[in-house]
C-alpha positions as CSV (number, residue, x, y, z in Angstrom):
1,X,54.3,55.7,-2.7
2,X,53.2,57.6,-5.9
3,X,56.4,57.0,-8.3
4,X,57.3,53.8,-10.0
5,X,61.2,54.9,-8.5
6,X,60.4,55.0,-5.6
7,X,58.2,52.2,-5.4
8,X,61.6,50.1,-7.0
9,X,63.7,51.6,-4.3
10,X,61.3,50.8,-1.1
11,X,60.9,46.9,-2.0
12,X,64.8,46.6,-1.9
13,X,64.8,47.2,2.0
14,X,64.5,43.4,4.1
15,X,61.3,43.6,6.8
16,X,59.9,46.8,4.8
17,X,56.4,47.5,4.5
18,X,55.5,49.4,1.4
19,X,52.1,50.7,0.9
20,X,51.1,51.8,-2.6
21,X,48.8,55.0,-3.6
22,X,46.4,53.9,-6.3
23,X,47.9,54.1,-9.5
24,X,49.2,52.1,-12.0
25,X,52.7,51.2,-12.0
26,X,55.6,49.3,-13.9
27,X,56.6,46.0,-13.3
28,X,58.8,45.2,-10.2
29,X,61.1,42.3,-8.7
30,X,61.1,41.8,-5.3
31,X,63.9,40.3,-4.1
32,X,65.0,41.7,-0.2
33,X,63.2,39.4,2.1
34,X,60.1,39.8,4.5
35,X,58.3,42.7,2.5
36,X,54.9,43.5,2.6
37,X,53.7,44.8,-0.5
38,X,50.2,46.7,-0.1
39,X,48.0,48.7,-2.0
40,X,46.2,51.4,0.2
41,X,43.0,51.2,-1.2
42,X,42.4,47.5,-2.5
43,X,42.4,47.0,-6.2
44,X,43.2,51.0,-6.3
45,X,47.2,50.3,-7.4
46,X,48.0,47.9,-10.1
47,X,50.0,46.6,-13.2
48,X,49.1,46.7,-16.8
49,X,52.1,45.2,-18.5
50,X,55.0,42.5,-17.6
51,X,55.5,40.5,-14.9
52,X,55.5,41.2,-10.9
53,X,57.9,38.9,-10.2
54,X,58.8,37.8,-6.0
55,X,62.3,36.1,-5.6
56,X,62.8,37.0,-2.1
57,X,61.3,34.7,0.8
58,X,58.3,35.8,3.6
59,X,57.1,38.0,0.9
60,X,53.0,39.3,1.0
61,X,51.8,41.3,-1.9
62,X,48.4,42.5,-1.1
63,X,45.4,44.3,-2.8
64,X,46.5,44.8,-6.7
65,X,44.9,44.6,-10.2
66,X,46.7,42.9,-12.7
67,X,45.2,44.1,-16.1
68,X,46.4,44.8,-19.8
69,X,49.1,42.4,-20.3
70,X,50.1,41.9,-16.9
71,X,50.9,39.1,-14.4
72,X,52.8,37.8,-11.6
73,X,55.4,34.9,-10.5
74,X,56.3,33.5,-7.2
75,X,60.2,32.2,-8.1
76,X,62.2,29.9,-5.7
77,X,60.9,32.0,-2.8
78,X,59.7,30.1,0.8
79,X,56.6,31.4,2.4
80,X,55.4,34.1,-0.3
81,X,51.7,34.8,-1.1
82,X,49.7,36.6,-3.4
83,X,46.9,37.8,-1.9
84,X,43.1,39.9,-2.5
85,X,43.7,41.1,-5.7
86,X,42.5,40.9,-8.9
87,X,43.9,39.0,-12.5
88,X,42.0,40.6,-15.8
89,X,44.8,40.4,-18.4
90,X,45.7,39.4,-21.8
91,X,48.9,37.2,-20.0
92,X,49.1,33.3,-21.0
93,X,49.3,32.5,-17.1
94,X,47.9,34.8,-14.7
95,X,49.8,33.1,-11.5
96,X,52.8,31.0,-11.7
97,X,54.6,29.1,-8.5
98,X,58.3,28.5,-10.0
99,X,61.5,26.8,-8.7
100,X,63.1,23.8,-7.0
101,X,63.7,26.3,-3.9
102,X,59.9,26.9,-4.0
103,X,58.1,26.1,-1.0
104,X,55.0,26.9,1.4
105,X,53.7,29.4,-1.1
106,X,49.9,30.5,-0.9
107,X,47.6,32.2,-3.6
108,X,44.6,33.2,-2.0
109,X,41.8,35.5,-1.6
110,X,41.9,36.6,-5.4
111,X,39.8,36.6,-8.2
112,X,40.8,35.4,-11.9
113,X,38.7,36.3,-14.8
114,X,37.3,36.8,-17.6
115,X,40.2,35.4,-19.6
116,X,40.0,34.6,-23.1
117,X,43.4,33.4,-23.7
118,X,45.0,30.2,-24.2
119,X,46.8,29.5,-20.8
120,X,46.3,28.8,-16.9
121,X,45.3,30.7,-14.1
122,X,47.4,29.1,-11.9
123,X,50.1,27.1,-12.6
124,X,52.3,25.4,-10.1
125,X,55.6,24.2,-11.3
126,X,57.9,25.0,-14.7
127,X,60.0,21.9,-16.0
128,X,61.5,20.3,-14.5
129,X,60.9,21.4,-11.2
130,X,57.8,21.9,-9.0
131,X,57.7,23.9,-5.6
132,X,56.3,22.2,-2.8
133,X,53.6,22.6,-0.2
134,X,52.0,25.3,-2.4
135,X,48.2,26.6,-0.7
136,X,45.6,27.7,-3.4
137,X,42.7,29.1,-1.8
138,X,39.8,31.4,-1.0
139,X,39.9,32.3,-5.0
140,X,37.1,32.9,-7.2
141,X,38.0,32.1,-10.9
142,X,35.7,32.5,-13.3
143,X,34.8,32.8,-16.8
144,X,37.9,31.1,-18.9
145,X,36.8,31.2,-22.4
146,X,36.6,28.0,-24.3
147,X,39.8,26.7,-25.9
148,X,42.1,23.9,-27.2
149,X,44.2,21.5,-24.9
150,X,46.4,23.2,-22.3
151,X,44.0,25.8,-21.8
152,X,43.3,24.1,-17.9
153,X,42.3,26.6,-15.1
154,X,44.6,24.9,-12.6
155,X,48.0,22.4,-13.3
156,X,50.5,21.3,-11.1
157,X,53.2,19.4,-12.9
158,X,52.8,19.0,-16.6
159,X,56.5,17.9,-18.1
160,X,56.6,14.6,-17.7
161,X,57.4,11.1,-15.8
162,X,59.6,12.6,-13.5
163,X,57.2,15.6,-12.5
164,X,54.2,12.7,-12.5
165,X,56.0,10.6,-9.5
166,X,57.7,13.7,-7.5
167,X,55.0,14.8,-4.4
168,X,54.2,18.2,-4.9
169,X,51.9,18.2,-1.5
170,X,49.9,20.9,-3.3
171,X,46.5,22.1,-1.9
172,X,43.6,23.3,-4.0
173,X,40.8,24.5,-1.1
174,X,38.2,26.6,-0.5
175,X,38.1,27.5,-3.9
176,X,34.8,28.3,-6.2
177,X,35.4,27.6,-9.9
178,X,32.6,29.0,-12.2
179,X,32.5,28.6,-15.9
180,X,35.6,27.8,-16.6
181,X,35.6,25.8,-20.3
182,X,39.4,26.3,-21.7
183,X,40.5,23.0,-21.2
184,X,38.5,19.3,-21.0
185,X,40.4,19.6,-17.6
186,X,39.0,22.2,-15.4
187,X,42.2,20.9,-12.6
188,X,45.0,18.9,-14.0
189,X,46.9,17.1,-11.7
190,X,50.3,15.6,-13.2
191,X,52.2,15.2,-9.8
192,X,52.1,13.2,-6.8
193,X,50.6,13.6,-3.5
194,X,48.3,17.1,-3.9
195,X,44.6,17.7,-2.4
196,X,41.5,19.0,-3.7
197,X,39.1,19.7,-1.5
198,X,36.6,21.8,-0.4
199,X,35.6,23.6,-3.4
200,X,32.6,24.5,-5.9
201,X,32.4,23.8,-9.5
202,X,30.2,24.9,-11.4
203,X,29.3,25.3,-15.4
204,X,32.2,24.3,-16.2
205,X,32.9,22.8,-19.2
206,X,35.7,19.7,-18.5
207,X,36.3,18.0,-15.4
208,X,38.6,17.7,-12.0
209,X,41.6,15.1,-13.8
210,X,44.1,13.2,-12.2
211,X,45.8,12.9,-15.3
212,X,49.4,11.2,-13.8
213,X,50.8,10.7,-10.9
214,X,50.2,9.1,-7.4
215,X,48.2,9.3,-4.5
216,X,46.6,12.4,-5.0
217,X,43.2,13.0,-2.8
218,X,40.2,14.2,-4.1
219,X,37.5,15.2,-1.3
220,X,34.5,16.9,-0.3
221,X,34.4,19.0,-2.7
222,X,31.0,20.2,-4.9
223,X,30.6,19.5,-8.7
224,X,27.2,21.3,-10.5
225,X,26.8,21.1,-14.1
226,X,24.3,23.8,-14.3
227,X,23.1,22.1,-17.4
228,X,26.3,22.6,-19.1
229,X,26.3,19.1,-21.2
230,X,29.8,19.1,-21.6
231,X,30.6,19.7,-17.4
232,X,31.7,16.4,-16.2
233,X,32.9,15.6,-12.9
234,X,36.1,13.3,-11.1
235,X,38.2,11.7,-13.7
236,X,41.6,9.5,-12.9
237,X,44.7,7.5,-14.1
238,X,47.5,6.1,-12.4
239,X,47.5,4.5,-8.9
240,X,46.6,5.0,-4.8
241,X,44.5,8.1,-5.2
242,X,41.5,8.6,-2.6
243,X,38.4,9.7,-4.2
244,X,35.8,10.7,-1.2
245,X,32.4,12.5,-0.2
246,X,31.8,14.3,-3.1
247,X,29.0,15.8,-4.5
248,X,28.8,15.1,-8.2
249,X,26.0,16.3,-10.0
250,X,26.3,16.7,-14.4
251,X,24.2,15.6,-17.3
252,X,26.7,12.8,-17.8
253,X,29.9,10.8,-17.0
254,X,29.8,11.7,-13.2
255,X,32.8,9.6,-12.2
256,X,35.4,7.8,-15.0
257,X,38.2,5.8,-14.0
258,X,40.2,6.3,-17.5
259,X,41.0,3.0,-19.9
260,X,44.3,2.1,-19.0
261,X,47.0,1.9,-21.4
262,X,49.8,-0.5,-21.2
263,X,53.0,1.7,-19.4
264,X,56.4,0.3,-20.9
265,X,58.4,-1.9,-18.1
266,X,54.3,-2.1,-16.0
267,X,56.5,-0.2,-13.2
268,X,55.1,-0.1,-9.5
269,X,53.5,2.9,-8.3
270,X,55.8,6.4,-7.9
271,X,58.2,4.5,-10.5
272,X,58.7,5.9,-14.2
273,X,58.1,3.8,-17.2
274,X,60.8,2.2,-18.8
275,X,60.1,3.9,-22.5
276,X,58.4,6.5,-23.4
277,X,54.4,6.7,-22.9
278,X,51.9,9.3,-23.7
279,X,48.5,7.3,-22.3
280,X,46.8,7.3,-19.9
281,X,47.9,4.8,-17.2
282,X,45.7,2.1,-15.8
283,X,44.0,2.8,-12.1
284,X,45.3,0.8,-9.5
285,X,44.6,0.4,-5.9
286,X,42.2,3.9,-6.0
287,X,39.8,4.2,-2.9
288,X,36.4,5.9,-3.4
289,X,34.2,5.9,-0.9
290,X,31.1,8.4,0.3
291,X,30.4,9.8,-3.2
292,X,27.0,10.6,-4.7
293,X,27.6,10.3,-8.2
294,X,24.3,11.7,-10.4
295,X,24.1,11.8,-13.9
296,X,20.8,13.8,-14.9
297,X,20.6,12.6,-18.6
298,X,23.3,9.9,-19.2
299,X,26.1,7.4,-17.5
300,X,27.4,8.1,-13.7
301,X,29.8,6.0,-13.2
302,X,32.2,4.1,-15.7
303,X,35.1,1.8,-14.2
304,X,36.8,2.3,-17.8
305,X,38.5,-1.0,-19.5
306,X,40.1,-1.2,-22.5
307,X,43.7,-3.1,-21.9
308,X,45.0,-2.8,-18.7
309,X,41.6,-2.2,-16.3
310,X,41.5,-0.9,-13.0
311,X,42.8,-3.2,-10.3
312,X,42.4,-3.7,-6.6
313,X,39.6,-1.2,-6.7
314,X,38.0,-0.3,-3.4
315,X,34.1,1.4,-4.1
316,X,31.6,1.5,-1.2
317,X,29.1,3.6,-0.2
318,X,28.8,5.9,-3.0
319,X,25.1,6.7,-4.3
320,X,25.1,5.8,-8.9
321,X,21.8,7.5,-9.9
322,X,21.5,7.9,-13.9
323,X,18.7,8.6,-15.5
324,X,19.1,6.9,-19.0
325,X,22.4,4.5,-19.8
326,X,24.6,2.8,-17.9
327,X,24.7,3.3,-14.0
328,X,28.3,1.6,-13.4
329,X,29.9,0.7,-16.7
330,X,32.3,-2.8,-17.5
331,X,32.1,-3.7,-13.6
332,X,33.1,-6.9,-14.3
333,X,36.7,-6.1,-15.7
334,X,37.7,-5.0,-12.3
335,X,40.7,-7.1,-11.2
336,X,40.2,-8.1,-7.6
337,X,37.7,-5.5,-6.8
338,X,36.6,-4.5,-3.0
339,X,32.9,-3.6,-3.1
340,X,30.5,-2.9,-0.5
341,X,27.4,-0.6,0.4
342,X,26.9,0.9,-2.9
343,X,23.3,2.2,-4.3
344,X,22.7,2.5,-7.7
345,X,19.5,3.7,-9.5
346,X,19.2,3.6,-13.4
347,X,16.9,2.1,-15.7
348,X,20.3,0.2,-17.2
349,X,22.0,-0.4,-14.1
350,X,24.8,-2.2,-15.6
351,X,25.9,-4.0,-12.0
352,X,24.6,-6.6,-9.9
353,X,25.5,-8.8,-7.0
354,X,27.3,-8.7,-3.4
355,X,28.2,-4.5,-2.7
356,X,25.4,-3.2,-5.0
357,X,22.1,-2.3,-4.1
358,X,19.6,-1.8,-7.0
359,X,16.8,0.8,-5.5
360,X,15.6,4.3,-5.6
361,X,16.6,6.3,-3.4
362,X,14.0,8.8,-3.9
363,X,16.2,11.9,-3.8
364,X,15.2,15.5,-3.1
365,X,16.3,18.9,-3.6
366,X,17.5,19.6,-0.1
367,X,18.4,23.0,1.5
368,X,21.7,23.1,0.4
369,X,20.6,22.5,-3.4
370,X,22.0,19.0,-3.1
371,X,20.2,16.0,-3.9
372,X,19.4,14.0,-0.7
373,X,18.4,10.3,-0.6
374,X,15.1,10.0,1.6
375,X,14.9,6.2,1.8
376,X,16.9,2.8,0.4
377,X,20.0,4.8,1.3
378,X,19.9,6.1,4.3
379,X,21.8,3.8,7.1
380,X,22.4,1.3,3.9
381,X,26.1,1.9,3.8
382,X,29.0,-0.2,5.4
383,X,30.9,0.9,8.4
384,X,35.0,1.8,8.8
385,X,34.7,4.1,5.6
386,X,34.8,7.7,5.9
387,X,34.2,9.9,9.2
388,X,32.0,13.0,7.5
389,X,29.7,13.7,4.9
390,X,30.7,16.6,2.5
391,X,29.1,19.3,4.3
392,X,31.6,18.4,7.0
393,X,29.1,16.1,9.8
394,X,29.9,13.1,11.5
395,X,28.8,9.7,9.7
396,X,26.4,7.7,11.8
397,X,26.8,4.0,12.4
398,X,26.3,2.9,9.8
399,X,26.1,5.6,7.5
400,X,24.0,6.5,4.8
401,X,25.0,6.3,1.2
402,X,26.3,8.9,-0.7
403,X,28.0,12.0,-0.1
404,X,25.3,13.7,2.0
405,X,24.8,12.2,5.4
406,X,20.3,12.4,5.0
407,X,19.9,10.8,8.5
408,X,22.0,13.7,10.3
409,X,20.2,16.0,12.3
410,X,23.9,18.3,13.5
411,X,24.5,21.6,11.7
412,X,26.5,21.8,8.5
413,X,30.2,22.8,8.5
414,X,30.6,23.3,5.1
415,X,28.2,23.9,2.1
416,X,28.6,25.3,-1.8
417,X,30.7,28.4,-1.5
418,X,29.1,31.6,-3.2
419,X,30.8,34.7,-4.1
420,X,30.5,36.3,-1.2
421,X,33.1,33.3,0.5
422,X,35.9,33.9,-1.7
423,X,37.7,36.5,-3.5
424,X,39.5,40.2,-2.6
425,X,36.7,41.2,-0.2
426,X,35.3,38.0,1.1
C-alpha cells in the first residue's frame, strides 16, 4: 500500500487487513468494521496533518507516527485500539475516545511526547458524553511542556455535573508518566467509577486529581518527585473513592483531601447539585489504606478543612513521614473519622491519639528505590485492610505499615516501570 488512494479504498472493505509501506500519508476515516490497520515497518508509515479518525467497530490501527499537525480519534466505535505508535505533533489532543456509542476502547503500547502545546494527550469523553470501559495502557508519555489550566496529560470527563456522576469505568494502567508539567493535574478525573493503577510518575509537575465525581480507585501505583518542588502526589474531592498501596514520594503535599466547599441542595453521592457550583466538593466516606505518604522537605498528608471537611473518613495503615511541617494536617475536623494502624514521623506531627503511632520508622533506600521502613512499622498495622503491598505481595498478618510490605520475604510482582516496559517496542 504505497498511494494515499489506495490506502482510502482498502480501509472501506469489513474484516480487511491493510498493511502500509512506510510513507507518509493523508488523513483517513475508517469506517467498515473489523480492519486491521498496520504499518510494515513500525513507525515507518505515518500522518503529518488532520485527523485519523475510526468510526467503525473491532478496529486495530497499528505501528504509525503521528507528527506535524496530526492526530487521531476513536468515535462511537466498540472494541477499537490504537496501538505501538508514536504522537509528536503540534495537535491540541493527541488521542481522543468520543461518543455515547463508545465502548471497550484501548490506547496502548504508544508513546506521547514532547508536546509543547496547550492540550491533552489523552482525552476520554467530549460533552456531553463519555465512552465507557475505555483501557489506557502500556504508554509512555513524556515531556508535556509547562502550561496554564487544561493543559492535563490525561482527563476523562470534564463538562460538568452530569459527566462528574455518570461511571465511565475507565482504566489508566501500566502506564509510565515522565515530566509531564502542563497542567497542576498530571490525571484529572471528572467522572465516576475509573481506576488508576499500576503506573509510574515521575518529575512531574502537578498531581493524580480526583477533581469530581464518585468512587473512583486510586491504587498501587508509584509517585517520584525527582526533586521537582512542584510534583505532588494523590489529591481528591467528592465522595466513596478508594485510595490504596501507593508509593508516594515528593518534596511536599504527598496526600491532600481538598477543602470542601458547600455544594447547593448537599446532594447524596452520584446526585447533581441543585445550582450551579464550581468548587471543589467536600470528601466523604473516602478509604485509604496501605499508603506510604513521604514528604522529603515539607507536609505529607493534609485532611483539608475549610467549610464542609471530610466526613466518615476511613485512614489506616498508611506510613506519614515529613521532614519539616505538618505530618497530618487539621485531623481534628474530621467528622466521624475511622482511624487505625497509622505511623507518622515528623518533627510537627500534627496528630495524636488512638490510630496514630508517633515513631521513626527508620526508612531505607531499598532495591526497588523505594523507601522501606526497617522497624516501628513493620507488623504495626491493623488487620482486614488490603491483601498486597504495591509491588503486588501478599500482606502478612498483621501487616506492616505503608505501602511496601518490609517484612515479606516472596518475590515482587510489580515494581517502577522503566522505558523498556512500555511504549511501541516494549
Amino acid at each position: 500500500m504505497a498511494t494515499d488512494a489506495a490506502l482510502a479504498e482498502a480501509i472501506t472493505k469489513a474484516g480487511a487487513c491493510v498493511v502500509v509501506e512506510d510513507g507518509t500519508y493523508a488523513p483517513v476515516t475508517v469506517v467498515a468494521d473489523k480492519v486491521h490497520l498496520k504499518a510494515r515497518k513500525r513507525l515507518g508509515a505515518g500522518f503529518t496533518s488532520g485527523t485519523v479518525i475510526v468510526t467503525g467497530s473491532g478496529v486495530t490501527v497499528e505501528g504509525f507516527t503521528f507528527t506535524g499537525s496530526a492526530n487521531f480519534r476513536l468515535d462511537n466505535t466498540v472494541g477499537s485500539r490504537i496501538t505501538r505508535s508514536l504522537f509528536r505533533s503540534s495537535a491540541a489532543e493527541f488521542v481522543q475516545v468520543h461518543g455515547q456509542k463508545g465502548d471497550r476502547n484501548r490506547v496502548d503500547h504508544n508513546e506521547m511526547g514532547p508536546k509543547a502545546q496547550l492540550g491533552h494527550m489523552i482525552q476520554i469523553g467530549k460533552n456531553p458524553f463519555t465512552p465507557t470501559n475505555t483501557l489506557v495502557d502500556r504508554n509512555y508519555l513524556h515531556d508535556l511542556a509547562p502550561g496554564v489550566q487544561g493543559g492535563e496529560a490525561l482527563r476523562v470527563g470534564g463538562f460538568g455535573p452530569p459527566g462528574d456522576y455518570f461511571h465511565a469505568h475507565t482504566v489508566f494502567e501500566y502506564n509510565l508518566l515522565v515530566r509531564l508539567s502542563g497542567d497542576a493535574e498530571v490525571l484529572s478525573l471528572k467522572s465516576s467509577a475509573n481506576t488508576f493503577r499500576y503506573n509510574t510518575v515521575r518529575e512531574s509537575a502537578g498531581e493524580i486529581n480526583i477533581r469530581a465525581g464518585q468512587a473512583n480507585v486510586i491504587h498501587g501505583n508509584f509517585v517520584f518527585a525527582d526533586g521537582l518542588k512542584a510534583a505532588h502526589g494523590i489529591r481528591l474531592s467528592e465522595d466513596d473513592h478508594v485510595i490504596t498501596d501507593n508509593y508516594v514520594e515528593t518534596l511536599e503535599d504527598a496526600f491532600l483531601m481538598f477543602a470542601g466547599d458547600e455544594k447547593p441542595g448537599n446532594p447524596p453521592p452520584g446526585v447533581p447539585p441543585s445550582g450551579p457550583f464550581t468548587g471543589h466538593a467536600q470528601v466523604r466516606k473516602a478509604v485509604v489504606t496501605g499508603n506510604s505518604f513521604i514528604a522529603t522537605a515539607g507536609r505529607g498528608v493534609d485532611f483539608g478543612g475549610g467549610v464542609k471537611p471530610p466526613e466518615d473518613l476511613t485512614f489506616a495503615n498508611n506510613l506519614v513521614s515529613a521532614s519539616a511541617g505538618l505530618g497530618v494536617g487539621n485531623a481534628a475536623t474530621v467528622t466521624r473519622p475511622v482511624y487505625g494502624g497509622n505511623l507518622v514521623w515528623s518533627p510537627q506531627p500534627g496528630v495524636s491519639g488512638p490510630g496514630f503511632l508517633v515513631e521513626d520508622p527508620a526508612l531505607v533506600r531499598g532495591s526497588h528505590g523505594l523507601l522501606e521502613p526497617t522497624r516501628a512499622a513493620l507488623r504495626a498495622g491493623v488487620r482486614g485492610y488490603g491483601k498486597f503491598d504495591v509491588l503486588g505481595r501478599n500482606r502478612l498478618s498483621p501487616p506492616d505499615v505503608g505501602a511496601v510490605e518490609a517484612s515479606s520475604w516472596s518475590r515482587p510482582v510489580r515494581r517502577p516501570l522503566t522505558m523498556s516496559d512500555v511504549g511501541p517496542f516494549s
